[in-house]
C-alpha positions, 0 to 999 in steps of 0.5 A, a space after each residue: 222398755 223395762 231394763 234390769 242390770 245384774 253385777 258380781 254374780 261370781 259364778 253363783 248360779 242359784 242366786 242368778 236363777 233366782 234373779 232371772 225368776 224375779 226380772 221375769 216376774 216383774 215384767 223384765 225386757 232385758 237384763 244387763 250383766 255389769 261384770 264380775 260373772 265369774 270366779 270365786 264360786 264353784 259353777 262358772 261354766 253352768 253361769 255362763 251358759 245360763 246367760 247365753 241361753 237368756 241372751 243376756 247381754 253382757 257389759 264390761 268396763 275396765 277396771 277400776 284402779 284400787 288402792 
């Protein structure tokens, strides 16, 4: 199984088609969303359903303490 792990999208959903094309392209099983999907950019709610409709898992860890 071909495994494909995404991070800090931050809402941006021309860079996460972008990245679905190429997961697709490359021969991708699943992709793997490691946090940090939304804020700062202007489309949250578009990111989110791209994912739902990729049945994109999701993985949240908590947090790291910063300094």
């Amino acid at each position: 199984m071909k495994l494909a792990f995404l991070g800090d999208i931050h809402s941006n959903i021309i860079s996460l088609r972008k990245a679905i094309k190429l997961c697709i392209s490359e021969g991708v099983d699943k992709i793997v969303s490691l946090g940090d999907t939304i804020g700062y950019g202007n489309e949250p709610n578009e990111v989110c359903r791209l994912l739902i409709d990729c049945k994109i898992c999701l993985l949240y860890t908590s947090p790291s303490p910063r300094d």
